[in-house]
C-alpha positions as CSV (number, residue, x, y, z in Angstrom):
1,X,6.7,2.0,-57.4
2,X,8.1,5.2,-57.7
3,X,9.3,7.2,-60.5
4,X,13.2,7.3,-62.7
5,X,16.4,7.8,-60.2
6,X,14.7,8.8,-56.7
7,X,17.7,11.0,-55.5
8,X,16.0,12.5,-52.3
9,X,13.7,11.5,-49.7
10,X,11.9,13.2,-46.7
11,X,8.9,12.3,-44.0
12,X,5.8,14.2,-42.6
13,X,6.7,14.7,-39.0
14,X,3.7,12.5,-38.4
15,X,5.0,9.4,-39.8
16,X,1.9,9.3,-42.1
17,X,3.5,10.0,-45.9
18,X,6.9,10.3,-47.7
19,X,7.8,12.3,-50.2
20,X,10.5,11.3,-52.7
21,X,12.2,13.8,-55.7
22,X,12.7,11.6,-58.8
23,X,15.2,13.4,-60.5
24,X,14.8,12.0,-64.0
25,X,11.0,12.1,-64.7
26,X,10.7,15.5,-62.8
27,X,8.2,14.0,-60.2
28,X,7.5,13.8,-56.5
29,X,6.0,10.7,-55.4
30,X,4.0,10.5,-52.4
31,X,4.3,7.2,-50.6
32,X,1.2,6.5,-47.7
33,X,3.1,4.8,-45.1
34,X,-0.3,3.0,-43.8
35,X,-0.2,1.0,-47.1
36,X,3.2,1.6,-48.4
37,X,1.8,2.8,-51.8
38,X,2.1,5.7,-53.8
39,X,-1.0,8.1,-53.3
40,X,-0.2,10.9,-55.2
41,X,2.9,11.9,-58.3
42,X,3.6,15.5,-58.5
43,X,4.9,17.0,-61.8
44,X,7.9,19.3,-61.0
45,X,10.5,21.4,-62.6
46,X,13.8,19.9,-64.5
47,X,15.6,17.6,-61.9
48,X,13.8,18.1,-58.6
49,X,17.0,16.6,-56.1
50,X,16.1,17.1,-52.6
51,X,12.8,17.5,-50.7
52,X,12.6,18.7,-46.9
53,X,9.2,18.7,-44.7
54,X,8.6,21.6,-42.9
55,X,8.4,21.2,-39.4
56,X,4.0,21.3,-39.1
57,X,3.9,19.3,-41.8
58,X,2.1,21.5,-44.2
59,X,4.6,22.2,-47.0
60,X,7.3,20.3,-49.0
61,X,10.1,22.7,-50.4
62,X,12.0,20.8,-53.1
63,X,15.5,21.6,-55.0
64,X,15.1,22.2,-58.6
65,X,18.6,21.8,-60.1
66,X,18.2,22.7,-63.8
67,X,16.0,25.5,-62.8
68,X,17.5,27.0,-60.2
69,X,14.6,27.2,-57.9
70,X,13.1,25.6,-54.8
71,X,9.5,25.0,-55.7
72,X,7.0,24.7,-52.6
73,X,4.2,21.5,-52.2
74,X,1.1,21.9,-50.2
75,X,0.9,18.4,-47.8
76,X,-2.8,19.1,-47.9
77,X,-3.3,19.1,-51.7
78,X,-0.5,17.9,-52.8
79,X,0.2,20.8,-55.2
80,X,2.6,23.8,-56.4
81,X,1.9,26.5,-54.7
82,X,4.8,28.9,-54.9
83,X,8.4,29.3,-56.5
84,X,11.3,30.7,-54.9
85,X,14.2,32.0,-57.2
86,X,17.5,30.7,-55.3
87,X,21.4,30.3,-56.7
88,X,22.5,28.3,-59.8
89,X,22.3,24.1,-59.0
90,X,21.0,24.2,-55.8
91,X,20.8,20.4,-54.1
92,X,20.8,20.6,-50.8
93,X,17.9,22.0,-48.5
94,X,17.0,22.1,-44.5
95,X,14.9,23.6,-42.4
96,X,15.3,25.0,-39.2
97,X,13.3,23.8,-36.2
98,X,11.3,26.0,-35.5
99,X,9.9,26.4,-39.5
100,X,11.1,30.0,-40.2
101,X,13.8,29.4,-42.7
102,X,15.0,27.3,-45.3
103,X,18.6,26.8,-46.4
104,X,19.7,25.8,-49.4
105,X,22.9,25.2,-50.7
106,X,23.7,26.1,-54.5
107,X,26.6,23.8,-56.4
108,X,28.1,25.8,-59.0
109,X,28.4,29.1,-57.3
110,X,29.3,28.2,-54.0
111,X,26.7,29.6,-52.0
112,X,23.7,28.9,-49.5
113,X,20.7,31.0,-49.9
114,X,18.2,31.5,-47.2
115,X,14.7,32.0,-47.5
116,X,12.0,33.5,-45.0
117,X,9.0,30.9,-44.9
118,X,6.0,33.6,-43.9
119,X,6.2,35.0,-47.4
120,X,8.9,32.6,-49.8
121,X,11.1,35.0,-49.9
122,X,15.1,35.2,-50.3
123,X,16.4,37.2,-47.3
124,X,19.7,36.5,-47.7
125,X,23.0,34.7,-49.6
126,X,25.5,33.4,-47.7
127,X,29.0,32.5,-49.5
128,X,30.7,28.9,-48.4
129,X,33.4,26.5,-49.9
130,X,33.5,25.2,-53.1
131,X,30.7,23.1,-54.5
132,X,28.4,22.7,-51.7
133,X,25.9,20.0,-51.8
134,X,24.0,18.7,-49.1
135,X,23.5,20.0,-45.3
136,X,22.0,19.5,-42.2
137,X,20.3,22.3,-39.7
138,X,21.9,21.2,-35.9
139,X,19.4,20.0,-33.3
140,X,18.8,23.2,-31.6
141,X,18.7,25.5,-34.9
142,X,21.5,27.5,-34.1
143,X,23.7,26.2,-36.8
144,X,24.1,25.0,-40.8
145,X,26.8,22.3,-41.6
146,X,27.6,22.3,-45.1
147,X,29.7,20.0,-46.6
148,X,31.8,21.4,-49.5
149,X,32.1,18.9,-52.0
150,X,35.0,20.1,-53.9
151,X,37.4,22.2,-51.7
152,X,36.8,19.3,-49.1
153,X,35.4,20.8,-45.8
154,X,32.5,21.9,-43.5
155,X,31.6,25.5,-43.3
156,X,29.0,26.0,-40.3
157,X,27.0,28.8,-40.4
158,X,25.2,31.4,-37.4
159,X,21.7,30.8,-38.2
160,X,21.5,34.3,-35.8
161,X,24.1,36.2,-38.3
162,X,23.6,33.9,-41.3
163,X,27.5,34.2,-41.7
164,X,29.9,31.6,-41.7
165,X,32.0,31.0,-38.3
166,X,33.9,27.8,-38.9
167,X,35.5,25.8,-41.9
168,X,36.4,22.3,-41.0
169,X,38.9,20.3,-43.6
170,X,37.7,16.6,-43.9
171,X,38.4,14.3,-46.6
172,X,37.9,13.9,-49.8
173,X,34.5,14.8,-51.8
174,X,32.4,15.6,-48.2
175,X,28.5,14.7,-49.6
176,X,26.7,15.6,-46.2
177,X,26.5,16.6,-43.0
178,X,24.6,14.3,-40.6
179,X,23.9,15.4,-36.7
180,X,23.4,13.0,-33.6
181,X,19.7,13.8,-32.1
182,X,21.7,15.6,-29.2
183,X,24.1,18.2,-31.8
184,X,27.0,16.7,-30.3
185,X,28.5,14.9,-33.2
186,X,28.6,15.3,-36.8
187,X,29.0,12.8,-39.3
188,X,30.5,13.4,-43.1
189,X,30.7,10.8,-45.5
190,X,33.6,11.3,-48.0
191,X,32.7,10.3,-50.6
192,X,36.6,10.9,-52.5
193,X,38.1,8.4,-50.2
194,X,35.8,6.0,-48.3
195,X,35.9,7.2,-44.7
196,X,33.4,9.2,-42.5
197,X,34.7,12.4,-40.7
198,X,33.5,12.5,-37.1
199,X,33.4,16.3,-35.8
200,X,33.1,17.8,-32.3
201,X,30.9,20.4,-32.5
202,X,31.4,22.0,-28.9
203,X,34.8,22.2,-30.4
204,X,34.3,22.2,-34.7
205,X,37.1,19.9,-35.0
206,X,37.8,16.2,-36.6
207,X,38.0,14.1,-33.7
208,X,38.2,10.5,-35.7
209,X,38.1,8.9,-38.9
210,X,36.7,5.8,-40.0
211,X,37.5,3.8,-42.9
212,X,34.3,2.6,-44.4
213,X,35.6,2.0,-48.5
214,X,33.4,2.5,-51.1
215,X,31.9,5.6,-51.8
216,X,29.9,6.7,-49.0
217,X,27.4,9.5,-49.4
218,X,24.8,9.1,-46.9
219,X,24.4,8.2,-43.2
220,X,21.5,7.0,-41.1
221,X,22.4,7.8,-37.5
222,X,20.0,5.1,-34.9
223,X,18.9,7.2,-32.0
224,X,19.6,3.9,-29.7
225,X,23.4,4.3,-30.3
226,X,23.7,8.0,-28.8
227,X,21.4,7.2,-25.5
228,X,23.2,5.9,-22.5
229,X,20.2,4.2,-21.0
230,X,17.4,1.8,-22.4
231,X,15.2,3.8,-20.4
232,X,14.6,7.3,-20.5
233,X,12.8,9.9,-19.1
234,X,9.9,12.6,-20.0
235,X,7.9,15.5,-18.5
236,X,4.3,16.2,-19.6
237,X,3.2,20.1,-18.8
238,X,0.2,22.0,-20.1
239,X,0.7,25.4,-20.9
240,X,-2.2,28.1,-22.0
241,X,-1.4,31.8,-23.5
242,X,-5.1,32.6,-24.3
243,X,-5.0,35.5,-22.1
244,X,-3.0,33.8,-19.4
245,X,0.7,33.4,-18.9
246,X,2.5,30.3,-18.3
247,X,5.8,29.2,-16.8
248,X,7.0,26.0,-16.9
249,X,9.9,24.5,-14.5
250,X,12.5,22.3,-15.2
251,X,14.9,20.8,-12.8
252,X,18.1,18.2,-12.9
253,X,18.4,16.9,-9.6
254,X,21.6,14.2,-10.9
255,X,25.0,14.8,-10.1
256,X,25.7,15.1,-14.1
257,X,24.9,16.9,-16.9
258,X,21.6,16.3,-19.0
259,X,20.6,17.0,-22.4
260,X,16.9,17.4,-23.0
261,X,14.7,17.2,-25.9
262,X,12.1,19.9,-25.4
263,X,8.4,19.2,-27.7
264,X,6.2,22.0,-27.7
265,X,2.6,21.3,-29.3
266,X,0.2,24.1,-30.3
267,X,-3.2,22.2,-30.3
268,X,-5.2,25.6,-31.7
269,X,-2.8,25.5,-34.3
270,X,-3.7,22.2,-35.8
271,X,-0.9,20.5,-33.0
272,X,1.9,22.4,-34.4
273,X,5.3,21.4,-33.0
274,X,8.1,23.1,-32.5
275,X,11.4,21.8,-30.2
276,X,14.8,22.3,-29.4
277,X,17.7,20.6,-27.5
278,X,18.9,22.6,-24.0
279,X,21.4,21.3,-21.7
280,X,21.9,20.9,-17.3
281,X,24.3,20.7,-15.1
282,X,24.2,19.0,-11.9
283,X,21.6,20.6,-9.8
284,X,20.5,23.0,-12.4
285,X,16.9,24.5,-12.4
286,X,15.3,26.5,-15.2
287,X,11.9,28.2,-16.3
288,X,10.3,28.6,-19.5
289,X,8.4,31.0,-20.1
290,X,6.2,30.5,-22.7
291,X,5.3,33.5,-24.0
292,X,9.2,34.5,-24.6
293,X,11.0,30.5,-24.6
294,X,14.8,31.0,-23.7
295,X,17.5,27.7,-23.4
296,X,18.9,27.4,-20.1
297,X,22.0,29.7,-21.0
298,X,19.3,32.4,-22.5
299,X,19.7,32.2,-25.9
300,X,16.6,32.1,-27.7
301,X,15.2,28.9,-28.8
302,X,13.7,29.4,-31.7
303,X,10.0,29.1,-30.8
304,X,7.7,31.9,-31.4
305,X,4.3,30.5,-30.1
306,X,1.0,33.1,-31.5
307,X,-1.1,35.2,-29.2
308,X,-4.0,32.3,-27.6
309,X,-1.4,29.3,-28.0
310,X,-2.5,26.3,-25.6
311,X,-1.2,22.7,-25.5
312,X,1.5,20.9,-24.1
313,X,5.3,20.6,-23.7
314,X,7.3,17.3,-23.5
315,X,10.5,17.6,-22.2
316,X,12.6,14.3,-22.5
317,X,16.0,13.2,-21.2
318,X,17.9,12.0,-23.7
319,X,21.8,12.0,-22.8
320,X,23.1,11.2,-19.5
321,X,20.4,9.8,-17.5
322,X,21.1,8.7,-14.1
323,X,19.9,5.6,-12.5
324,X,16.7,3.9,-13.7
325,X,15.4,2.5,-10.3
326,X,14.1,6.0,-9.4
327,X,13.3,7.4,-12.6
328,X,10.9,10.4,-11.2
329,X,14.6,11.4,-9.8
330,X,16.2,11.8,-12.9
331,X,14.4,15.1,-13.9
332,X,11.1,17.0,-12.3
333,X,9.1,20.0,-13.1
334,X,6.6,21.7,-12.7
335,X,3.9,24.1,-14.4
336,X,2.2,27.5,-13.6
337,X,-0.7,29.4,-15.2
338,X,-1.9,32.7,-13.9
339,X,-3.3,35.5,-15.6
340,X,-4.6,39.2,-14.4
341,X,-7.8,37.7,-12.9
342,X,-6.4,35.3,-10.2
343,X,-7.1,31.9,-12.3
344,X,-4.0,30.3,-11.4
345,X,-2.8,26.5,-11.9
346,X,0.4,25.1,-10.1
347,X,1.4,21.5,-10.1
348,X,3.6,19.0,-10.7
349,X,4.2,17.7,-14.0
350,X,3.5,14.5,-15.3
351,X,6.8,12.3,-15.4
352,X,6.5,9.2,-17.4
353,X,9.1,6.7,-18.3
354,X,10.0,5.1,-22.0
355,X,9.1,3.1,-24.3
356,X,6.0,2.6,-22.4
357,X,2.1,1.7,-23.3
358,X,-0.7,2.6,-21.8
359,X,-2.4,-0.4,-19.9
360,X,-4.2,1.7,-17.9
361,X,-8.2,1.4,-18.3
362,X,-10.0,3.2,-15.6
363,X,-8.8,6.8,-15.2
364,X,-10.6,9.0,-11.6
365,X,-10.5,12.4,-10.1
366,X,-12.7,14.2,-7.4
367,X,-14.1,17.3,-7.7
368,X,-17.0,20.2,-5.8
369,X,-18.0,23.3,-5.9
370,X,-16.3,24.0,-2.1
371,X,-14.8,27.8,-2.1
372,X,-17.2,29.1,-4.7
373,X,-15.6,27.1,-7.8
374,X,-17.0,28.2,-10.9
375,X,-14.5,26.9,-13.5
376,X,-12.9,23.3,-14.4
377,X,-9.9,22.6,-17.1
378,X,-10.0,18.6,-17.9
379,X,-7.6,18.3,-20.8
380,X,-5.6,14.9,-21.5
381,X,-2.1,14.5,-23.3
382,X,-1.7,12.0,-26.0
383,X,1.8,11.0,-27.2
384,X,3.3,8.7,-29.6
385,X,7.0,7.2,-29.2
386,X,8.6,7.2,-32.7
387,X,12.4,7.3,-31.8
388,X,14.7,5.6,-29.3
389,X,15.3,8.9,-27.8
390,X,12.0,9.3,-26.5
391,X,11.1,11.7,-29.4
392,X,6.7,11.9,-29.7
393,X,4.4,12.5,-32.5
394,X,1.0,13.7,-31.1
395,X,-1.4,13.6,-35.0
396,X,-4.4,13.5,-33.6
397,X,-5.8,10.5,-36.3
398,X,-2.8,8.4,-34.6
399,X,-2.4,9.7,-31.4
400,X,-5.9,9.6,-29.4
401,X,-7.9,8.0,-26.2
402,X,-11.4,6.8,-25.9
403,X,-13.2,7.2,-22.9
404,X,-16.9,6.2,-21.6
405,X,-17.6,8.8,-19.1
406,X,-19.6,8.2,-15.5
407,X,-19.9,11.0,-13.0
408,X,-21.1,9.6,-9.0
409,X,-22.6,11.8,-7.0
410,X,-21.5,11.7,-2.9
411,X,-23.8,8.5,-2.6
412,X,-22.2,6.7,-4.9
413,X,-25.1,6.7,-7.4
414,X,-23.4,6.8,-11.4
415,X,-25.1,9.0,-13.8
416,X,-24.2,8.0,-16.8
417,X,-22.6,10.1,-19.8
418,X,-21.1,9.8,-23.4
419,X,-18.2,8.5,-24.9
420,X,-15.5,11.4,-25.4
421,X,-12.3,11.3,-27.5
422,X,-9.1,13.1,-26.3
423,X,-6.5,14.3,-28.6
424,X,-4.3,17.3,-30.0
425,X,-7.3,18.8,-31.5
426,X,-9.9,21.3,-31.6
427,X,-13.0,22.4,-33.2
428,X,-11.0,24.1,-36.0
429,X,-8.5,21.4,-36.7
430,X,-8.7,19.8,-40.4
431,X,-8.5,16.3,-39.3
432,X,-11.1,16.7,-36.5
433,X,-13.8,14.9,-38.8
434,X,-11.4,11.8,-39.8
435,X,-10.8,11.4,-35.8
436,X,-14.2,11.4,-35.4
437,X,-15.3,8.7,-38.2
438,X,-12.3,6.9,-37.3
439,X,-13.3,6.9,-33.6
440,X,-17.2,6.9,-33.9
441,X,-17.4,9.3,-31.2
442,X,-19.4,12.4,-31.5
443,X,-17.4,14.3,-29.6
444,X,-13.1,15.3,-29.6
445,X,-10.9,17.5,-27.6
446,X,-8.0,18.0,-26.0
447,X,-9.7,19.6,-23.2
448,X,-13.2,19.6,-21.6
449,X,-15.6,21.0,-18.7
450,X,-16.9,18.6,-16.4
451,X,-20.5,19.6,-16.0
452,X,-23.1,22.0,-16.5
453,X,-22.4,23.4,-12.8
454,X,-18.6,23.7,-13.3
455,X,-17.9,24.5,-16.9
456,X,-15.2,24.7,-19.4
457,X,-12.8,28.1,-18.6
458,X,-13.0,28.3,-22.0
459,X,-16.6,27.4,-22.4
460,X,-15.4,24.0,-24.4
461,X,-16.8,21.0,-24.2
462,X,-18.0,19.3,-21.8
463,X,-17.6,15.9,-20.2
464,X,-21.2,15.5,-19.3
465,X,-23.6,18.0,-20.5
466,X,-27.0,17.7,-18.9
467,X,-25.3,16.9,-15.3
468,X,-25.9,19.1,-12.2
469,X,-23.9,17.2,-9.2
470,X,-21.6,19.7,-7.8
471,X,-19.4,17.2,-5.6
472,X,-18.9,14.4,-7.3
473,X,-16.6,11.3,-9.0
474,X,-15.6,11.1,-12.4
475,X,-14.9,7.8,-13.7
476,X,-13.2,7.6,-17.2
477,X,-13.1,4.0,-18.3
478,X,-10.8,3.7,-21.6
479,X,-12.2,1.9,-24.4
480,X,-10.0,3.0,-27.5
481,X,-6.5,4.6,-27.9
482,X,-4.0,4.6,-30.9
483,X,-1.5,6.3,-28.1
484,X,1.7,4.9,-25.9
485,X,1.0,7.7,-23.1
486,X,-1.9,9.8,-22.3
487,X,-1.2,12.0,-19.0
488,X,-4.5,13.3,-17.8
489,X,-5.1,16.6,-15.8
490,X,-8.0,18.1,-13.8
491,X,-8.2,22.1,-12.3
492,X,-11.0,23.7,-10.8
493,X,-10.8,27.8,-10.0
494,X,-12.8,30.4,-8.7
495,X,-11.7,32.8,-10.9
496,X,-10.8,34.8,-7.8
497,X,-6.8,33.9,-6.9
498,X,-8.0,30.6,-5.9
499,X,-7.4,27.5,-8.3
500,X,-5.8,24.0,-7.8
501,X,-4.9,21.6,-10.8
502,X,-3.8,17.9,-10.2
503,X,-3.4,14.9,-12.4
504,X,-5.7,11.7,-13.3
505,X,-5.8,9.0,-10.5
506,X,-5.2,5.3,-12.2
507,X,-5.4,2.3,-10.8
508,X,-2.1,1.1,-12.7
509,X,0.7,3.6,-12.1
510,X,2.6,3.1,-15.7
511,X,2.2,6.9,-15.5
512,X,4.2,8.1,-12.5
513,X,3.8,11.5,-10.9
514,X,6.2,13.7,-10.2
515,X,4.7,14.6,-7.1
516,X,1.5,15.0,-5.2
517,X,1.1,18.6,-4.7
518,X,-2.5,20.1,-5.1
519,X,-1.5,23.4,-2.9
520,X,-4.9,26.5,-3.7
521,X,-2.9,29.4,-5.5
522,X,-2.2,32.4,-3.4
């Protein structure tokens, strides 16, 4: 049980805790999903209202009504660690997407302030309607919705200018704005005269009202009512900036437009993610470059990855899909990594359909030392569905796959290895010892070496220290995973403008390529 009059609720991107505001005993429970229990009460100022999870889960900024401040939780302690000053009865709070900013909306003097996360500061006050409470950040980050309790409209704010550009009029008492998962539709209850206001935003206008009585104040929007297909379609891509450059290709090859969902995860930065919504026409190719990440129309996106980023990007269809009987049709890609050296990557990426589940249990690639190869890059994606729009969670404690590792030699003779763990994880990451008591496996990563003869490019871990075949088999036989997809891929270089990367053979194809090119880079 939580504490007096719970006004406001929010969960880790993981899925793992929830934190609720009790506005009456000036708490913030702390709810374990896993057990549905309360871990942890944290004593806050005078009428905490509204909590908001920051996008990497590592802080919980929470309204402070009486006080006037936003007061900031650490996930990982589950303490104070900072105050921000902000307007007089602020309520409602959002962040943006990508983590860099908070907006909060201050009742009695009609204003939203807006505060840089890298340092807690107030950069900025922006003035809206009368008696704004609560708010919502659009999809792509580009735009605030703030419903105005008292004069009775929406004002939407530039989050590039951090002025306001529109003023809707709705009905009576707006209490929130509420976005569809694509930013095509807002919904404000009104809470003066039972109905919802449903707004266009390509156009900012009321295009219906429904009549719901009572006094409506919040709204859960189901991700299954805004896709037009049960089954959807993703991309897995790798991407590496640790002194390499990396490009990433996206392509609609339907006679409609698309709206994607696009995931980035930041394994060295304990699997960070970031996204954004970005939109196709028919026919429509775009690539991402990952060291400067534009939409299709070349606006930024509101990702700034750091210096030696590496991970993955999942890029998911999640409006106007076209037919399901071809779904590696519906949208391809590809990836490239190259930097000044001549190590260069190209291939296909992974295209999977949703919901699915691995059944998978035997995963195999090839690989010698032909052409003087030197280097190898094994690294395997795992990916959680938690929304009917194909929206992933990768944790590493919940998203993970165990494999038992055998490498043949050209004779067909096994030599036999280790168990190794594959997840959004390195050596650095906090949770890497609970994955590995969880798992019992000595060893995680997201990527690996294969042998002693062709290491790591990275000089991580290896699949099979100790082994010396140079043309060989790898067999990875699954024995664990806590994961619905987990899209393997293999590359081996010469560190001299030669290197080819391909994905994981399995002997079930749940996971179906995109392709089958394995062309040497020129």
């Amino acid at each position: 049980m939580v504490d007096n009059f719970p006004t406001g609720i929010d969960v880790t991107p993981n899925g793992a805790f929830v934190y609720v505001a009790n506005q009456e005993d000036d708490t913030v429970s702390v709810i374990s999903t896993a057990t549905n229990t309360v871990v942890a009460t944290i004593n806050v100022g005078d009428a905490p209202l509204q909590p908001v999870v920051t996008p990497n889960g590592a802080f919980v900024y929470v309204t402070i009504f009486e006080e006037d401040i936003v007061q900031v939780i650490s996930t990982a302690t589950n303490t104070i660690v900072d105050t921000v000053m902000v307007g007089d009865e602020p309520g409602g709070i959002d962040v943006t997407p990508n983590g860099a900013f908070i907006y909060v909306s201050n009742q009695n003097d009609n204003t939203v302030f807006v505060i840089q996360t890298s340092d807690n500061t107030e950069i900025d006050t922006i003035t809206v309607g009368t008696g704004p409470v609560n708010m919502e950040v659009s999809p792509n980050g580009a735009f605030v919705y703030v419903a105005n309790g008292n004069s009775g409209d929406v004002s939407v704010i530039s989050t590039a200018t951090d002025t306001v550009v529109d003023t809707i009029t709705v009905g009576v008492g707006p209490r929130g704005a509420f976005f569809t998962p694509d930013g095509a539709l807002v919904y404000v209850p009104d809470s003066g005269d039972g109905t919802v206001s449903v707004i266009d935003t390509s156009t900012n206008t009321v295009i219906d009202t429904i009549t719901v009585g009572g006094v409506p104040i919040e709204i859960a929007i189901l991700p299954d009512r805004v896709v037009l297909d049960e089954v959807g379609y993703q991309l897995y891509s790798f991407y590496d900036l640790r002194e390499r450059e990396s490009f990433i290709q996206v392509t609609n090859p339907e006679g409609s437009n698309i709206t994607v969902h696009v995931q980035v995860f930041d394994v060295g930065n304990n699997c960070t993610e970031n996204n954004f919504f970005d939109t196709y026409t028919p026919s429509d190719t775009h690539i991402y470059n990952m060291r400067d990440i534009l939409t299709n129309n070349g606006n930024p996106s509101g990702i700034e990855l750091p210096d030696f980023a590496y991970g993955f990007v999942v890029v998911t269809v999640v409006q106007g899909q076209g037919s399901s009987s071809d779904p590696t049709r519906d949208i391809v890609g590809n990836f490239r990594i190259v930097d000044n050296n001549g190590y260069e990557y190209r291939t296909n990426s992974l295209a999977v359909t949703f919901p699915s589940t691995i059944v998978t249990e035997q995963f195999t690639f090839n690989y010698n030392v032909k052409g003087n190869v030197t280097l190898s890059d094994v690294l395997g994606i795992n990916a959680n569905h938690v929304s009917a729009t194909g929206e992933v969670t990768a944790d590493p404690v919940s998203s993970y796959t165990v494999f038992d590792v055998d490498i043949y030699n050209v004779n067909e003779v096994p030599f036999s290895c280790r168990d190794i763990v594959f997840a959004c994880v390195d050596e650095d990451n906090p949770l890497l010892e609970q994955l590995l008591e969880e798992t019992g496996v000595g060893v995680a990563s997201f990527e690996y070496g294969i042998n002693d003869v062709i290491p790591h490019s990275k000089g991580g871990e290896l699949l099979c220290p100790g082994n010396n075949i140079s043309d060989g088999i790898v067999n990875l036989f699954r024995e664990d995973s806590s994961s619905d997809v987990f899209a393997g891929f293999v590359g081996l270089n010469n560190g001299n403008s030669r290197g080819s990367m391909d994905s994981f053979w399995s002997e079930s194809f749940v996971i179906t390529e995109g392709g089958d090119d394995d062309d040497d880079a020129n």
